[in-house]
N, CA, C and O atoms as a GROMACS GRO file, in nm:
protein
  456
    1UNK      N    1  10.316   8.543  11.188
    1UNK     CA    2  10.438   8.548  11.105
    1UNK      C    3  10.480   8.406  11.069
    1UNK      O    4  10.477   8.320  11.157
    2UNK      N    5  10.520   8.376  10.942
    2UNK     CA    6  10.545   8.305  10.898
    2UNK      C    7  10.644   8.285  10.782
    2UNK      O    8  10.634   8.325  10.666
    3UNK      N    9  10.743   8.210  10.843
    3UNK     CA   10  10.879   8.182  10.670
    3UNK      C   11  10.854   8.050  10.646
    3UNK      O   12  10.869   7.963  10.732
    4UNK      N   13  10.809   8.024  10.512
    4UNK     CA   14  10.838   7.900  10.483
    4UNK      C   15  10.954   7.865  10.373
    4UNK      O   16  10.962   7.923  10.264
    5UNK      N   17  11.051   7.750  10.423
    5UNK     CA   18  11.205   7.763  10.329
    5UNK      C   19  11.167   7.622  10.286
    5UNK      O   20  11.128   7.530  10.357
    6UNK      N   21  11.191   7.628  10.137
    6UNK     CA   22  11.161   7.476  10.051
    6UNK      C   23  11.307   7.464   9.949
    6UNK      O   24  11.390   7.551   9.921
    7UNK      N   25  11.300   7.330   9.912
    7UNK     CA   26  11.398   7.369   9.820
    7UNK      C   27  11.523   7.266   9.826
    7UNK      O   28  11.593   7.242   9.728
    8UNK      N   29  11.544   7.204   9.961
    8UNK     CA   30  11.619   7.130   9.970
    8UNK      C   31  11.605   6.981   9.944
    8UNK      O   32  11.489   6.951   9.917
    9UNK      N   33  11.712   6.853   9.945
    9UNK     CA   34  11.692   6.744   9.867
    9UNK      C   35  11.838   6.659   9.910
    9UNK      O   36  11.920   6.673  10.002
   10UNK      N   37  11.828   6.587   9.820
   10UNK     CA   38  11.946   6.477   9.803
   10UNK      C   39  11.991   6.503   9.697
   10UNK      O   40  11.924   6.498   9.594
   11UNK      N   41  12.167   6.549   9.704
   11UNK     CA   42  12.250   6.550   9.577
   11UNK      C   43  12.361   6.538   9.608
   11UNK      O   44  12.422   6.555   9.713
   12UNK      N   45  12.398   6.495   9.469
   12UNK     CA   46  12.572   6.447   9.465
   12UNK      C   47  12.645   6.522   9.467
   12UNK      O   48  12.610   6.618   9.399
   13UNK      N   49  12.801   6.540   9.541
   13UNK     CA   50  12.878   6.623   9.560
   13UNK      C   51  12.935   6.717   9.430
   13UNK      O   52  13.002   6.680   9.333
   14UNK      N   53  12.888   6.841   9.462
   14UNK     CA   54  12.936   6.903   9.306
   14UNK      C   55  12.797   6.976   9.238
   14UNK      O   56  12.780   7.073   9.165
   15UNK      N   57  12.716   6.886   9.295
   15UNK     CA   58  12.582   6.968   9.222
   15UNK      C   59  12.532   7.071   9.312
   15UNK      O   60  12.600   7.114   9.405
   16UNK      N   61  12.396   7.119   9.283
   16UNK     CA   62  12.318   7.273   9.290
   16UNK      C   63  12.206   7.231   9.378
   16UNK      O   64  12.157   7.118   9.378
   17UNK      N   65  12.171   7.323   9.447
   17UNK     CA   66  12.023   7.320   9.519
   17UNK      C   67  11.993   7.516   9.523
   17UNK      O   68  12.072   7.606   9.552
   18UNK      N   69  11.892   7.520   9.493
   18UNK     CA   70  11.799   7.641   9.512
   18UNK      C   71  11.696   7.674   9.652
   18UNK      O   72  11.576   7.679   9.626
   19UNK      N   73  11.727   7.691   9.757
   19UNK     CA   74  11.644   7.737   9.842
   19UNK      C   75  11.554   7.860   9.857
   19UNK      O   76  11.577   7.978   9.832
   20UNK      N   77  11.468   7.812   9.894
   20UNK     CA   78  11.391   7.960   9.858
   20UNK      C   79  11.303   7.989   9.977
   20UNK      O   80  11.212   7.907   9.983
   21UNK      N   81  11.300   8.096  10.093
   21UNK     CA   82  11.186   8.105  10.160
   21UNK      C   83  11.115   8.263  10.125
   21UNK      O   84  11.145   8.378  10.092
   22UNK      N   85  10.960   8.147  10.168
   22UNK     CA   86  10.861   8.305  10.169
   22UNK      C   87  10.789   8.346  10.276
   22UNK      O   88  10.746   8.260  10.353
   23UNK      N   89  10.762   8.488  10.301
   23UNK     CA   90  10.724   8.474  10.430
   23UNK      C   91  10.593   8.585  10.396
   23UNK      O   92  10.582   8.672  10.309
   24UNK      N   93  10.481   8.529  10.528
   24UNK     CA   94  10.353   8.576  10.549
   24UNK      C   95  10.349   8.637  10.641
   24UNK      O   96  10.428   8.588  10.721
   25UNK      N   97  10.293   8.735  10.688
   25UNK     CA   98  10.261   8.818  10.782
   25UNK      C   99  10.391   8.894  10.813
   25UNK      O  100  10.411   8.910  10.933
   26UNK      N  101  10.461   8.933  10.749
   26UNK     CA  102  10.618   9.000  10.737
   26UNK      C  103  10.612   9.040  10.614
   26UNK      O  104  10.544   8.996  10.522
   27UNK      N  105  10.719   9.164  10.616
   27UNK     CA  106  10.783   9.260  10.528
   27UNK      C  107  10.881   9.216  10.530
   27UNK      O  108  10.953   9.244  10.626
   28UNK      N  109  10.939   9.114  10.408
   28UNK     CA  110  11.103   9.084  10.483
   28UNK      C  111  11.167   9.225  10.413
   28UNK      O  112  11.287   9.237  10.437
   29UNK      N  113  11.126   9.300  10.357
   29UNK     CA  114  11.222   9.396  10.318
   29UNK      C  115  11.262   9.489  10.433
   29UNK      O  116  11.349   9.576  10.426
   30UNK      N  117  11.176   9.456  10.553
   30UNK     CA  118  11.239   9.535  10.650
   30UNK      C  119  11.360   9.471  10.714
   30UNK      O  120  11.436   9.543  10.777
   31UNK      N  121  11.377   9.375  10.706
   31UNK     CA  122  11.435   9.291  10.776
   31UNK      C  123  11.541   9.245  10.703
   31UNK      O  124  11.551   9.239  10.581
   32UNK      N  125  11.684   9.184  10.860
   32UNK     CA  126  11.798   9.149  10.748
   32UNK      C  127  11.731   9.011  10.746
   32UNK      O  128  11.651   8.959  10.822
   33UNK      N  129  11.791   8.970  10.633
   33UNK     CA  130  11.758   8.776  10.626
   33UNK      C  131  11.839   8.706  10.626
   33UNK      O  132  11.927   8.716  10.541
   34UNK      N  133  11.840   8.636  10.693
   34UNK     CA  134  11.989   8.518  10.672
   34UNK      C  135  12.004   8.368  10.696
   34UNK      O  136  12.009   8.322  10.810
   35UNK      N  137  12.012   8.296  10.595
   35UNK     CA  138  12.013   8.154  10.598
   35UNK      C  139  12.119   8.059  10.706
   35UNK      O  140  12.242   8.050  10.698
   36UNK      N  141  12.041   8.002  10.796
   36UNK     CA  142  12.164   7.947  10.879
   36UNK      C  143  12.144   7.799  10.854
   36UNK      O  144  12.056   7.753  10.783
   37UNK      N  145  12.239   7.727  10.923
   37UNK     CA  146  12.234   7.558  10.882
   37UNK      C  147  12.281   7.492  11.000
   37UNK      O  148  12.378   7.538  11.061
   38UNK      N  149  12.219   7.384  11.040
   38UNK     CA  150  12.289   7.304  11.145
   38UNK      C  151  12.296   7.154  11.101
   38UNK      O  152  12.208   7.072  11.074
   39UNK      N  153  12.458   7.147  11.103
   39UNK     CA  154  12.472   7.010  11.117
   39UNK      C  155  12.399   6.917  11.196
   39UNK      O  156  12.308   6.949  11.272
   40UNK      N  157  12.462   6.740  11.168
   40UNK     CA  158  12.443   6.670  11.309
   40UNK      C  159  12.535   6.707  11.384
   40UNK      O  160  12.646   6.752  11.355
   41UNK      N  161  12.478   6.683  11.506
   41UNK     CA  162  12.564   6.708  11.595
   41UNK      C  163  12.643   6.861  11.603
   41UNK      O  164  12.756   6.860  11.652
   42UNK      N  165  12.614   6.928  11.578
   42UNK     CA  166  12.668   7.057  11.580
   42UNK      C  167  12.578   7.178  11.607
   42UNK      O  168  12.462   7.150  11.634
   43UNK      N  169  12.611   7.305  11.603
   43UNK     CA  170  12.559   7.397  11.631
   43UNK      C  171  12.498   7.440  11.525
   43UNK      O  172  12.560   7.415  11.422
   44UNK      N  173  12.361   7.517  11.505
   44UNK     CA  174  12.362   7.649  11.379
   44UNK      C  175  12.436   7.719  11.386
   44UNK      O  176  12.477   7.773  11.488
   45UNK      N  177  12.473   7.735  11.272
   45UNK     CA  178  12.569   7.872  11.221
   45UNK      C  179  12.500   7.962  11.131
   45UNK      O  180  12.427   7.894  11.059
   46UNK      N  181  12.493   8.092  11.102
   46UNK     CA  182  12.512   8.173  10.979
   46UNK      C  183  12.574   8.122  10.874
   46UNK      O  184  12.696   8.107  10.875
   47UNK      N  185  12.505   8.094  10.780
   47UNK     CA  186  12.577   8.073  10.588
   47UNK      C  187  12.581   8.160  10.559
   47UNK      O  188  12.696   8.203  10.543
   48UNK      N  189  12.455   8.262  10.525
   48UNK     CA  190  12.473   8.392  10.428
   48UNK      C  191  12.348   8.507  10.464
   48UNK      O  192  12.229   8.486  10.489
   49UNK      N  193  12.400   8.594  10.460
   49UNK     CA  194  12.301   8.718  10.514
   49UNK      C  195  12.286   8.825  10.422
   49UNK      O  196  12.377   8.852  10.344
   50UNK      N  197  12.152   8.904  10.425
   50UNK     CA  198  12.150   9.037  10.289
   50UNK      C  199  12.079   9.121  10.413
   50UNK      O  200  11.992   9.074  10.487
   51UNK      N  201  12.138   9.266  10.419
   51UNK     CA  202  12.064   9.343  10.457
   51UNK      C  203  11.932   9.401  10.412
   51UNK      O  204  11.859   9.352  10.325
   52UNK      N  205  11.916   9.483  10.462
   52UNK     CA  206  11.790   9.600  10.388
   52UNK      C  207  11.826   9.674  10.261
   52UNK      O  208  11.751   9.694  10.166
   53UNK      N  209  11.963   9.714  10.273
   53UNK     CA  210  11.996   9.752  10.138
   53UNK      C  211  12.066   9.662  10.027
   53UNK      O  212  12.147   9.709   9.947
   54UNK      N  213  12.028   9.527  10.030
   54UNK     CA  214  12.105   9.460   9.942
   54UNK      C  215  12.285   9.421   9.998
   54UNK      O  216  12.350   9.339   9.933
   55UNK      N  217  12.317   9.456  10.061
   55UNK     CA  218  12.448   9.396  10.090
   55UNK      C  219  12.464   9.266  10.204
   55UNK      O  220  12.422   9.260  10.320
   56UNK      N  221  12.536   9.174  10.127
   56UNK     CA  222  12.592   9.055  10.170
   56UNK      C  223  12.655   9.012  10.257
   56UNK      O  224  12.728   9.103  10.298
   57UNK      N  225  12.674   8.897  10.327
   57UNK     CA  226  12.776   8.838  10.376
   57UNK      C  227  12.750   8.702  10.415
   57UNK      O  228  12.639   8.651  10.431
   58UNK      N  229  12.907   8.624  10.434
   58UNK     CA  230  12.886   8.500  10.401
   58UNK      C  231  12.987   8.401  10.469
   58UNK      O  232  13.107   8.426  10.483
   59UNK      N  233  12.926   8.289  10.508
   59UNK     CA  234  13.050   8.221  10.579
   59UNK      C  235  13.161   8.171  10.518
   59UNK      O  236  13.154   8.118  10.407
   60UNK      N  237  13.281   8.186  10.591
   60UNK     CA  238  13.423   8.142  10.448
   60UNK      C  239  13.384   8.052  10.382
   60UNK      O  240  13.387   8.047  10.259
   61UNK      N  241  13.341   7.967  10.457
   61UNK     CA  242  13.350   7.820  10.354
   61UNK      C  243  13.234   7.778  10.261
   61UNK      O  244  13.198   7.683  10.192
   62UNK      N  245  13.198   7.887  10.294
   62UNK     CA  246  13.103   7.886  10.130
   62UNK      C  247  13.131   8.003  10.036
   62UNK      O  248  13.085   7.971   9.927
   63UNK      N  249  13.162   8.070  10.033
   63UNK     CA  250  13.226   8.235   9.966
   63UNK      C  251  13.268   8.141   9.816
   63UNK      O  252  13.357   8.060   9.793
   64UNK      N  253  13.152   8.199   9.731
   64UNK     CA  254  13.223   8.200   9.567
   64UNK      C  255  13.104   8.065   9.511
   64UNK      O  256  13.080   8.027   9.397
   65UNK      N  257  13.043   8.014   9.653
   65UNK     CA  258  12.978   7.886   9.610
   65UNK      C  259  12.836   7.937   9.624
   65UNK      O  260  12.776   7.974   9.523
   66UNK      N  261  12.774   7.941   9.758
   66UNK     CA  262  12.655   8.019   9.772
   66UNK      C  263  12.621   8.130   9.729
   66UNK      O  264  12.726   8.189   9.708
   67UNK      N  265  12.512   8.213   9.695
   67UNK     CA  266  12.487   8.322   9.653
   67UNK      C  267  12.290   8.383   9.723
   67UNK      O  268  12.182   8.357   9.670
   68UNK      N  269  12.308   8.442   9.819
   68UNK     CA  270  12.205   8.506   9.855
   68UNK      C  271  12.149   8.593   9.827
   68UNK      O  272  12.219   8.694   9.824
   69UNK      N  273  11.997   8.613   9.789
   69UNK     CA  274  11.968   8.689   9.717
   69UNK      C  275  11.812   8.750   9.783
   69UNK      O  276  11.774   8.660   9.857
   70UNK      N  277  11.719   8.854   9.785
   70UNK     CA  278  11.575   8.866   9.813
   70UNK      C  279  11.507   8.969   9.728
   70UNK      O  280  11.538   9.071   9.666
   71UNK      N  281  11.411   8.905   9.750
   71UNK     CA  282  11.323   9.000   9.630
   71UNK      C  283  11.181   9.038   9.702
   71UNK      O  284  11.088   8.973   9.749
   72UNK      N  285  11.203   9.148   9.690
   72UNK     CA  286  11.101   9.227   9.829
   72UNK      C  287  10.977   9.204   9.737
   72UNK      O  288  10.876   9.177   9.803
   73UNK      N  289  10.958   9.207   9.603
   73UNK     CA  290  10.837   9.239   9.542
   73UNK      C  291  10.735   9.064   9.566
   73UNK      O  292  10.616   9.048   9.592
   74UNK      N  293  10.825   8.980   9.546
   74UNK     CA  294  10.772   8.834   9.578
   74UNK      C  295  10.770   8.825   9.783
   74UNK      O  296  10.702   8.754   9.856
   75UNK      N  297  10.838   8.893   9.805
   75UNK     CA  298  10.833   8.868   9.992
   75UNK      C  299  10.887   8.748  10.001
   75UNK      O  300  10.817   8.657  10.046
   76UNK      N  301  11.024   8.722   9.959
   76UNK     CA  302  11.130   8.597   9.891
   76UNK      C  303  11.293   8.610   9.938
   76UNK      O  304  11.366   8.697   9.891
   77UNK      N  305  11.326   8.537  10.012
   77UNK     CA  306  11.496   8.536  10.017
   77UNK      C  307  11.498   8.379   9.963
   77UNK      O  308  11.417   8.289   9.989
   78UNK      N  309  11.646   8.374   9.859
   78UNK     CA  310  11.668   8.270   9.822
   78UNK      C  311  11.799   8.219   9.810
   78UNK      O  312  11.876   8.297   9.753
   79UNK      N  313  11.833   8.145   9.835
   79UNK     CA  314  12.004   8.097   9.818
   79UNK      C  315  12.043   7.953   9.781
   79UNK      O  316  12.029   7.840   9.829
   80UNK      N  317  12.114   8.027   9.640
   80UNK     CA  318  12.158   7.919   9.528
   80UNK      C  319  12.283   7.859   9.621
   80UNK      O  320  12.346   7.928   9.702
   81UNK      N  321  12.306   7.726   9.596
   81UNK     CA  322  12.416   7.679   9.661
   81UNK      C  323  12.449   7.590   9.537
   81UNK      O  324  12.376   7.511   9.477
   82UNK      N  325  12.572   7.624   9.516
   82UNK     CA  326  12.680   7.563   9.377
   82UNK      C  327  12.788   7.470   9.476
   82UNK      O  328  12.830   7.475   9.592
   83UNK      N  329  12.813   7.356   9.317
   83UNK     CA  330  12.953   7.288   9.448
   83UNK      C  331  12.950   7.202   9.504
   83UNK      O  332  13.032   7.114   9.480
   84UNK      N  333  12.884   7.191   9.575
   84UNK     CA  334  12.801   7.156   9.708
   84UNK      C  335  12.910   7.037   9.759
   84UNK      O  336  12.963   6.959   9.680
   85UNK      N  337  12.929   7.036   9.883
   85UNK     CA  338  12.995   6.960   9.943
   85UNK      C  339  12.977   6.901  10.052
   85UNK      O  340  12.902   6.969  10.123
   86UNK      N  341  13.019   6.773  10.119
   86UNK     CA  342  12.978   6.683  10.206
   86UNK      C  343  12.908   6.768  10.337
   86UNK      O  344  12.796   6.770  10.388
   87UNK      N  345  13.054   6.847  10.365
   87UNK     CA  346  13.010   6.951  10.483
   87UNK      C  347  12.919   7.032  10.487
   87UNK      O  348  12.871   7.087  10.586
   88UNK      N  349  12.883   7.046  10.336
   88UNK     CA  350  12.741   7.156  10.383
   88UNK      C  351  12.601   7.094  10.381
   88UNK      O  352  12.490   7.145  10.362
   89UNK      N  353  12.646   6.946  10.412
   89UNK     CA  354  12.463   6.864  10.501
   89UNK      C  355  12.417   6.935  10.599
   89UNK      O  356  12.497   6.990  10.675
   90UNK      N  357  12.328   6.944  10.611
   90UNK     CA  358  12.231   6.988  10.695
   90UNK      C  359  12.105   7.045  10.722
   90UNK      O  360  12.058   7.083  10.615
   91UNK      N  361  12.021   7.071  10.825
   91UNK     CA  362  11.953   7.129  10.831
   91UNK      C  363  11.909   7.310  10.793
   91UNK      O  364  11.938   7.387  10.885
   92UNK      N  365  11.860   7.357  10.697
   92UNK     CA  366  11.875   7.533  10.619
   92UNK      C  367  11.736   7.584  10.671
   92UNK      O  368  11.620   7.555  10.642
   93UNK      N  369  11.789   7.664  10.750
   93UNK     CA  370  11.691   7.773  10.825
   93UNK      C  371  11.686   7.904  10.768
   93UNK      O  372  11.793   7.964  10.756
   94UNK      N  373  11.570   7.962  10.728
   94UNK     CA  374  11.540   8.113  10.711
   94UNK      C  375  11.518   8.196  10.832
   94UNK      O  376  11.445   8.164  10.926
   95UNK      N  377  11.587   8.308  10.822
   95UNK     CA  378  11.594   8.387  10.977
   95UNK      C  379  11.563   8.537  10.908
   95UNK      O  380  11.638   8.596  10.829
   96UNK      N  381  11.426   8.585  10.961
   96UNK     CA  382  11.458   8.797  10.976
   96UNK      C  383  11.467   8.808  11.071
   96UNK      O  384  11.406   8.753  11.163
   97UNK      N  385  11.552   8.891  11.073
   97UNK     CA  386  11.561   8.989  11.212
   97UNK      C  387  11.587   9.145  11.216
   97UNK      O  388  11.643   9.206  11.125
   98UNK      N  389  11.550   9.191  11.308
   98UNK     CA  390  11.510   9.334  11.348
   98UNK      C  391  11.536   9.376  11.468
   98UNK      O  392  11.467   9.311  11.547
   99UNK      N  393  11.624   9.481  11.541
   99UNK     CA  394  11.623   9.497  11.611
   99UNK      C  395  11.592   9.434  11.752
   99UNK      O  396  11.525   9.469  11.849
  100UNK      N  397  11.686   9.306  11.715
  100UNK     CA  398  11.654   9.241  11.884
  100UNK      C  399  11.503   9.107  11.835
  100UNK      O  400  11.501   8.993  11.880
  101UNK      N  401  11.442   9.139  11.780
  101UNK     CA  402  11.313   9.078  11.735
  101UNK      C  403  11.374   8.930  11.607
  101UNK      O  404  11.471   8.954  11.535
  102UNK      N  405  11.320   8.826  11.602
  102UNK     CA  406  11.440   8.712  11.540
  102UNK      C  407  11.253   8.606  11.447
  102UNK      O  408  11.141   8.615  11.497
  103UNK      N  409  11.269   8.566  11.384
  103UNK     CA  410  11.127   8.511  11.323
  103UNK      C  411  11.230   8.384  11.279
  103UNK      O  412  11.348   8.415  11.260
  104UNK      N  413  11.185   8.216  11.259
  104UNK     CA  414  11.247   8.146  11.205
  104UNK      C  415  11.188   8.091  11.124
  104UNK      O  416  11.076   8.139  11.135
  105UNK      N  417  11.185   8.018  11.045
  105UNK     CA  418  11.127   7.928  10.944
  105UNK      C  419  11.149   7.741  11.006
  105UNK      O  420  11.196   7.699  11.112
  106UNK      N  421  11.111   7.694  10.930
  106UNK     CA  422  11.082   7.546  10.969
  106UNK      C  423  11.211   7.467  10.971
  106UNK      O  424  11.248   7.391  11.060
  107UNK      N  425  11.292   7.508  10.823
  107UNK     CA  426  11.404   7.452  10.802
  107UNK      C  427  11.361   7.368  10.713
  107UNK      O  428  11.243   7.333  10.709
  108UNK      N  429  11.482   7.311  10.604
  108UNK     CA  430  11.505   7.255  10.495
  108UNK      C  431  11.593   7.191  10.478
  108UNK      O  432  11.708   7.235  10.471
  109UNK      N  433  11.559   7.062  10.464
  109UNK     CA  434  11.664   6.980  10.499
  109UNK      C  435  11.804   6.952  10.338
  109UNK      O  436  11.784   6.963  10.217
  110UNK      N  437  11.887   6.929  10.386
  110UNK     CA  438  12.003   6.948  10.231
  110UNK      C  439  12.081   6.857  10.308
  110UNK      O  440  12.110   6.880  10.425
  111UNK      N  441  12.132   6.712  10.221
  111UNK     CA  442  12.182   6.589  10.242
  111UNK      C  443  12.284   6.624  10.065
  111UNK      O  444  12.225   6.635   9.957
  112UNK      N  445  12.427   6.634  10.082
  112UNK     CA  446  12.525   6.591   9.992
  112UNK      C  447  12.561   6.463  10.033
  112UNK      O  448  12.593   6.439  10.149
  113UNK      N  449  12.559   6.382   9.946
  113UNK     CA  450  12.597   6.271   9.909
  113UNK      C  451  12.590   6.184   9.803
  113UNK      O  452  12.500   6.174   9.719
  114UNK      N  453  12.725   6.100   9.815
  114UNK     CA  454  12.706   6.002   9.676
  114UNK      C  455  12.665   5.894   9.652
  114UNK      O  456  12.666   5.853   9.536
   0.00000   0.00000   0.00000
């Protein structure tokens, strides 16, 4: 099993990044997916999650900015991040999970700054 999440970069506060992971030896359509991020110095958290049936959720402080999305036919979760702000540097992890069962990706690194 394998997620690979690309996509991240260096940008100025206000602009866009597209993340995108794909994964091998997985069905992510079975699976929920959900992008998490860890600061420095801080913990991972959950950013944004899609179930099996398409429904969302998302951490406050991104709500209206991020947008998560997957496309079972590519074997693809992707999340647009608009806005973008100092606080959301960090390290962007792709996560399925299933019943107790958790797969991670490598992570992608996303640096806001001016």
């Amino acid at each position: 099993v394998q997620l690979q999440a690309s996509g991240g970069g260096l940008v100025q506060p206000g602009g866009s990044l597209r993340l995108s992971c794909v994964g091998s030896g997985i069905l992510i359509s079975r699976y929920v997916m959900g992008w998490y991020r860890q600061a420095p110095g801080k913990q991972r958290e959950l950013v944004a999650k899609v179930n099996i049936v398409g429904e969302t959720d998302y951490l406050d402080s991104v709500k209206g900015r991020f947008t998560i999305t997957r496309d079972n036919r590519r074997n693809t979760v992707d999340l647009q991040l608009n806005n973008l702000e100092s606080a959301d540097t960090g390290v962007y992890y792709c996560n399925a999970g299933l019943r107790g069962v958790s797969h991670w990706g490598q992570g992608t690194e996303v640096t806001v700054s001016s």
